[in-house]
Biopython code that builds the backbone (N, CA, C, O; Angstrom):
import numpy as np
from Bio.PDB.StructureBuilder import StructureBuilder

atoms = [
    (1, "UNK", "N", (172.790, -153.587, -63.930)),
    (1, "UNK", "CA", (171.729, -153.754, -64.930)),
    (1, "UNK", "C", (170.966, -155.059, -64.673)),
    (1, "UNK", "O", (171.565, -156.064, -64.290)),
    (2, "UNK", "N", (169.624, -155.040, -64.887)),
    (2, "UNK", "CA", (168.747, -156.107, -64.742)),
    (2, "UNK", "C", (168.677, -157.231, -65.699)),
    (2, "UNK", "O", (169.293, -156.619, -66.572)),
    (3, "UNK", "N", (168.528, -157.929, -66.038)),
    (3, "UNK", "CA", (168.128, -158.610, -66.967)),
    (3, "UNK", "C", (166.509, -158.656, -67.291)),
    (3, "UNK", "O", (165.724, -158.644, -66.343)),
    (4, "UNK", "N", (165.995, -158.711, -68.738)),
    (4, "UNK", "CA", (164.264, -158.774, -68.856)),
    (4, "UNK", "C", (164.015, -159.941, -67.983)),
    (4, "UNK", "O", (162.900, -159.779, -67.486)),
    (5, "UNK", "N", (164.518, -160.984, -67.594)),
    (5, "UNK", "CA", (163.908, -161.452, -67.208)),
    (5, "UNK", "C", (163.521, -161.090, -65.490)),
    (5, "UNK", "O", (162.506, -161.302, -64.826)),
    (6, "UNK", "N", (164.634, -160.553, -65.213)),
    (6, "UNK", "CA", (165.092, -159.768, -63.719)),
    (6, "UNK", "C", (163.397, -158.725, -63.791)),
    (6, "UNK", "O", (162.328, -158.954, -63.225)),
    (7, "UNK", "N", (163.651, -158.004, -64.386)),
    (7, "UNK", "CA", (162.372, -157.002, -64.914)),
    (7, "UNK", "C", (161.081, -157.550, -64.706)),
    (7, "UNK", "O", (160.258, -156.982, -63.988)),
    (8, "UNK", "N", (160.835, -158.711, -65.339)),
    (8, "UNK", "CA", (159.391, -159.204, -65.697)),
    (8, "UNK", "C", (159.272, -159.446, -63.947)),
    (8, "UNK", "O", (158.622, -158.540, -63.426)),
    (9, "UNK", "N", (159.724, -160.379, -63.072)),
    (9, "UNK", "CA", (159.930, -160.785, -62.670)),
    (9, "UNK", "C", (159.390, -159.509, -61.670)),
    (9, "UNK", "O", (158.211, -159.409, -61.331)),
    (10, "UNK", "N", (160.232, -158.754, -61.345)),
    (10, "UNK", "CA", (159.835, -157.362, -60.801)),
    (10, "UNK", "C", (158.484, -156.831, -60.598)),
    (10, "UNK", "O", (157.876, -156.417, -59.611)),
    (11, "UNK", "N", (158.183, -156.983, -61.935)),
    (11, "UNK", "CA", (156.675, -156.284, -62.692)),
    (11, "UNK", "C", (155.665, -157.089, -61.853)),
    (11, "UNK", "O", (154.912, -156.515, -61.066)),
    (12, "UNK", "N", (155.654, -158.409, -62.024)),
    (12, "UNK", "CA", (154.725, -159.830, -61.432)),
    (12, "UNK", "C", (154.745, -159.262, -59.899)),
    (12, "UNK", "O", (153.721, -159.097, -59.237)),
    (13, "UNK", "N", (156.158, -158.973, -59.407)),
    (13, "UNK", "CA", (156.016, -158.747, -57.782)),
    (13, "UNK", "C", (155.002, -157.684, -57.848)),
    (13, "UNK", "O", (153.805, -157.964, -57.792)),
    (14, "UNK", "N", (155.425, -156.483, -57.963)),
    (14, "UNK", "CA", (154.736, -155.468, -57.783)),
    (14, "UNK", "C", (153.516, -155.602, -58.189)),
    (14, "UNK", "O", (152.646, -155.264, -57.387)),
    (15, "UNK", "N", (153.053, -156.172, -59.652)),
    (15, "UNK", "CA", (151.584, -156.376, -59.628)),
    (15, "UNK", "C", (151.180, -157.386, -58.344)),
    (15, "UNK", "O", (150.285, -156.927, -57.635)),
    (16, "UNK", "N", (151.460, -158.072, -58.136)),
    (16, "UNK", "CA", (150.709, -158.937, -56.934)),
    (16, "UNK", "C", (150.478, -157.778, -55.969)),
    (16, "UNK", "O", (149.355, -157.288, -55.851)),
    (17, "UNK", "N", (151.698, -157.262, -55.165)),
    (17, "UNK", "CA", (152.172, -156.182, -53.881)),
    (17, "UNK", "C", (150.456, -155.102, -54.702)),
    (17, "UNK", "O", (149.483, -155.018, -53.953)),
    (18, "UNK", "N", (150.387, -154.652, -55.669)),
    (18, "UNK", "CA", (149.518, -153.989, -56.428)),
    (18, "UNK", "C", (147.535, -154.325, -55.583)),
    (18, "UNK", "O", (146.605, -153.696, -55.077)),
    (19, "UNK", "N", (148.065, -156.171, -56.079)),
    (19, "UNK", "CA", (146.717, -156.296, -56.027)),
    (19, "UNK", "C", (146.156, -156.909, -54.582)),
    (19, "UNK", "O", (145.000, -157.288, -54.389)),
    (20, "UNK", "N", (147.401, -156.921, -53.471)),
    (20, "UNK", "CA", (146.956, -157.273, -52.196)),
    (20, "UNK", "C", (146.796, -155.836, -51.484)),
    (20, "UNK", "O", (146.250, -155.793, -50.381)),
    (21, "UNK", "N", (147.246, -154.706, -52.076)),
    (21, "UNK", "CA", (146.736, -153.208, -51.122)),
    (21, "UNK", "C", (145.350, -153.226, -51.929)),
    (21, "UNK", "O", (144.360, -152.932, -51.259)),
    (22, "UNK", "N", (145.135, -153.564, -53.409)),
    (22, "UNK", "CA", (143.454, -153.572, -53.520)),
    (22, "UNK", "C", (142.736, -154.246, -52.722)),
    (22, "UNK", "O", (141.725, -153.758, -52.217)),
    (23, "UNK", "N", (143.172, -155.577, -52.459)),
    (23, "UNK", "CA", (141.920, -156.729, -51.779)),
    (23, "UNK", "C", (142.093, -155.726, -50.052)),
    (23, "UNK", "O", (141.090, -155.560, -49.358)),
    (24, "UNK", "N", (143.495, -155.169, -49.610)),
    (24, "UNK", "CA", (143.643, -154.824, -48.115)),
    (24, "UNK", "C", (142.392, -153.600, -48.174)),
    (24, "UNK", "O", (141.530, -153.579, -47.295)),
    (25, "UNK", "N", (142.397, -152.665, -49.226)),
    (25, "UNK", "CA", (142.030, -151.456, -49.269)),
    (25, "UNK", "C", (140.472, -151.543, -48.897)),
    (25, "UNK", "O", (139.862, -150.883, -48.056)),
    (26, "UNK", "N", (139.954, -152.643, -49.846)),
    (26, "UNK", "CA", (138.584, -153.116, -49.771)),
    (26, "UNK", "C", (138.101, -153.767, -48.115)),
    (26, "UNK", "O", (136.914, -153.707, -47.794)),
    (27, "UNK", "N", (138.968, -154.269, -47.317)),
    (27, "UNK", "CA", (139.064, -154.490, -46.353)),
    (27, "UNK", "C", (138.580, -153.383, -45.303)),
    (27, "UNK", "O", (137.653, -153.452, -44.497)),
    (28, "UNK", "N", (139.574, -152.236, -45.575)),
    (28, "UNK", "CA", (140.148, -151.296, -44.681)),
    (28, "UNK", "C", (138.390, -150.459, -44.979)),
    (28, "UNK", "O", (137.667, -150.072, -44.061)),
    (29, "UNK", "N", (138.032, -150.350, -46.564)),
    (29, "UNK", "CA", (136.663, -149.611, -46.790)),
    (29, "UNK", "C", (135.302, -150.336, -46.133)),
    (29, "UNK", "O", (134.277, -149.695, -45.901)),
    (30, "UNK", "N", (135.416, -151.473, -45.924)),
    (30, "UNK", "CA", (134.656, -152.759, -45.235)),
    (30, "UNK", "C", (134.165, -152.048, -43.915)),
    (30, "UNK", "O", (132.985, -151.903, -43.599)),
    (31, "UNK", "N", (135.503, -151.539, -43.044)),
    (31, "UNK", "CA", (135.437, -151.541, -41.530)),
    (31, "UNK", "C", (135.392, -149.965, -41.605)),
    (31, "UNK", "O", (135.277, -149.424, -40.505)),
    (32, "UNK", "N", (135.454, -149.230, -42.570)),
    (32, "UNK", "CA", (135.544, -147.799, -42.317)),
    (32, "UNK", "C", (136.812, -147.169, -41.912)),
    (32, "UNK", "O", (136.726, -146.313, -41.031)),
    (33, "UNK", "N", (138.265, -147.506, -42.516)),
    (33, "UNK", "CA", (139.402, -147.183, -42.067)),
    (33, "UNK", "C", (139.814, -146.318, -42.968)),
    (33, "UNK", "O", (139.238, -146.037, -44.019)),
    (34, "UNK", "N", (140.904, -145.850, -42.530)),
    (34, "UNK", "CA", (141.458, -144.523, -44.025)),
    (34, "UNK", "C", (141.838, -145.259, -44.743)),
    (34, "UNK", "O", (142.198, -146.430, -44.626)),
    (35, "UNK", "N", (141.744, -144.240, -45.969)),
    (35, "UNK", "CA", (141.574, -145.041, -47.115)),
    (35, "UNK", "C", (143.389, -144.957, -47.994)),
    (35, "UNK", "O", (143.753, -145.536, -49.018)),
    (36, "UNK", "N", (144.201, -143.982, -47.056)),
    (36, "UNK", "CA", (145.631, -144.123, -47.508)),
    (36, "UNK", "C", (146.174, -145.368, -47.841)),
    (36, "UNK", "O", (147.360, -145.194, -48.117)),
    (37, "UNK", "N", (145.808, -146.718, -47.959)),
    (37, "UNK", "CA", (146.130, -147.760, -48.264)),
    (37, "UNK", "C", (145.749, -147.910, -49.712)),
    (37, "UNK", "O", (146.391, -148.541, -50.552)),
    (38, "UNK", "N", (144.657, -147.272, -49.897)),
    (38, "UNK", "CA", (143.760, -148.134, -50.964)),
    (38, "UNK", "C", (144.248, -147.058, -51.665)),
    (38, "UNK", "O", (144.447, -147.566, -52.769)),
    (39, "UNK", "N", (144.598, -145.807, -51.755)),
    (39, "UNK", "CA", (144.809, -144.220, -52.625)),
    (39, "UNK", "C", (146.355, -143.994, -52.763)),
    (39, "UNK", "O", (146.758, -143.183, -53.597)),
    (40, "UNK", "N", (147.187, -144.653, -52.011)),
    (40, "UNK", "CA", (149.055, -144.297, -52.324)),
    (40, "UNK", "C", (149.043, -145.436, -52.444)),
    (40, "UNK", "O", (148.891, -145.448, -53.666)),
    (41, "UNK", "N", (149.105, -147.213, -51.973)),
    (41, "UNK", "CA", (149.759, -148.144, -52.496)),
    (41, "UNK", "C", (149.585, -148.550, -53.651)),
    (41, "UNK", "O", (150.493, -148.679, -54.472)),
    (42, "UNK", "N", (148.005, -148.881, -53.917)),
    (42, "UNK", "CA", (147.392, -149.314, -55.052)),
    (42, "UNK", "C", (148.442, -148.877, -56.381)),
    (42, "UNK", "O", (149.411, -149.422, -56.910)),
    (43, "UNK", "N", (147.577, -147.401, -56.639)),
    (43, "UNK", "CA", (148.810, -146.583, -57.900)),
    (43, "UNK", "C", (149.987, -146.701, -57.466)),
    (43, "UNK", "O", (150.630, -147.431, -58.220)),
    (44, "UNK", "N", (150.537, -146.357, -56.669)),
    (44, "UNK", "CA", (152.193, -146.814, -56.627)),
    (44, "UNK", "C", (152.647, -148.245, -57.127)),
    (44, "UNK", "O", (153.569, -148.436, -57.920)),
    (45, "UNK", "N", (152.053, -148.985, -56.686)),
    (45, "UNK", "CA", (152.917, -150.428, -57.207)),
    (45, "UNK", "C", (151.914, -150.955, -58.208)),
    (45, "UNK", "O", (152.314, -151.989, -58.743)),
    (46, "UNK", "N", (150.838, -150.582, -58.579)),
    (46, "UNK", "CA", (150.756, -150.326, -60.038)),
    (46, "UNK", "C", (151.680, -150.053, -61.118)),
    (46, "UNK", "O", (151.954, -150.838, -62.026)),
    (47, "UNK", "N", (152.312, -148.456, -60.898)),
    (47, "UNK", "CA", (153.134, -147.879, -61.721)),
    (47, "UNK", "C", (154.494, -148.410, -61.817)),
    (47, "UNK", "O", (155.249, -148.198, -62.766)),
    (48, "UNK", "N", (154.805, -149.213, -60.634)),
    (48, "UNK", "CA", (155.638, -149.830, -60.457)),
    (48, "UNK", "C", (155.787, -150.754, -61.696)),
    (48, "UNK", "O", (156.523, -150.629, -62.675)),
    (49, "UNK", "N", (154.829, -151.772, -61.363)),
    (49, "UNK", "CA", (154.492, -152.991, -62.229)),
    (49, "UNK", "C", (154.486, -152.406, -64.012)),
    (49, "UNK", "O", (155.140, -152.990, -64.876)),
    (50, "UNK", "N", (153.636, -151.197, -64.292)),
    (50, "UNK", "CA", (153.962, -151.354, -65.461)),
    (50, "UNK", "C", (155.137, -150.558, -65.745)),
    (50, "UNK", "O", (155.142, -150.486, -66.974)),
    (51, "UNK", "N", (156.023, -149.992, -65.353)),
    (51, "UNK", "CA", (157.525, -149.440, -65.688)),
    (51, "UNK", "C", (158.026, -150.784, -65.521)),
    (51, "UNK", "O", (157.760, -151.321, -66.596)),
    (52, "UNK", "N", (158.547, -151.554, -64.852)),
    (52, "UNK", "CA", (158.993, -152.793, -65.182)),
    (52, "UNK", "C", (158.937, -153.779, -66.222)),
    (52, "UNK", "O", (159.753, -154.536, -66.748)),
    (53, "UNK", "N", (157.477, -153.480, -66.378)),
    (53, "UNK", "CA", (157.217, -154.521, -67.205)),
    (53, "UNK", "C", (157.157, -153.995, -68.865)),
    (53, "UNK", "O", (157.379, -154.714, -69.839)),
    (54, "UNK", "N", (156.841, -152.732, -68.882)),
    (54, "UNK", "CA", (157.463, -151.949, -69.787)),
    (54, "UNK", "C", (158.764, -151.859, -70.634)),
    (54, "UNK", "O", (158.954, -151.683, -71.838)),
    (55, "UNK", "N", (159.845, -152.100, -69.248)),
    (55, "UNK", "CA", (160.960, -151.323, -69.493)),
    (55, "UNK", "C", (161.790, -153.564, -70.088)),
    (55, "UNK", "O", (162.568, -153.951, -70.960)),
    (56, "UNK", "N", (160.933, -154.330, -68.906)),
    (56, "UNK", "CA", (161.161, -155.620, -69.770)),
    (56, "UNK", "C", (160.987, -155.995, -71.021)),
    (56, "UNK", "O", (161.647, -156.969, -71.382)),
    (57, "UNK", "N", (160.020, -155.306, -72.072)),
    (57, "UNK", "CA", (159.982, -155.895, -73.231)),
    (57, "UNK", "C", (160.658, -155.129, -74.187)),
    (57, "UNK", "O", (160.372, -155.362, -75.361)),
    (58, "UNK", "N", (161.616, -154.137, -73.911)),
    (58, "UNK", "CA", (162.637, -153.645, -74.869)),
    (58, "UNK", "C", (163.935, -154.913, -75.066)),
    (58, "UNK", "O", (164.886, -154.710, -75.821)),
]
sb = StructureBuilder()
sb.init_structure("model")
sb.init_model(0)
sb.init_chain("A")
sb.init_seg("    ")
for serial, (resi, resn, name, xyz) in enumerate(atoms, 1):
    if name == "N":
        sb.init_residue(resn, " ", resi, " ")
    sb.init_atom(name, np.array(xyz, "f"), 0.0, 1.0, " ", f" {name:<3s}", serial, name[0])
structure = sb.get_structure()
């Protein structure tokens, strides 16, 4: 079992991990690359971030 703070902690990673496939994605759309970076990571460690951070404030 995690601790909330273990959790929050989690949530922060994944939002960051979240918001460097946005800044990569914007990159990748820059040069004309597929866009599987910017369309599976993004929402994934999004959803990540808020189930964590969710599941931290119980």
């Amino acid at each position: 079992m995690m601790t909330n703070q273990g959790r929050r902690r989690v949530a922060v990673v994944f939002g960051w991990l979240a918001l460097m496939a946005l800044v990569a994605g914007g990159h990748a759309l820059a040069i004309q690359s597929d866009l599987v970076l910017l369309l599976v990571l993004v929402p994934l460690f999004g959803v990540l971030a808020l189930a964590f951070g969710v599941s931290s404030r119980r």
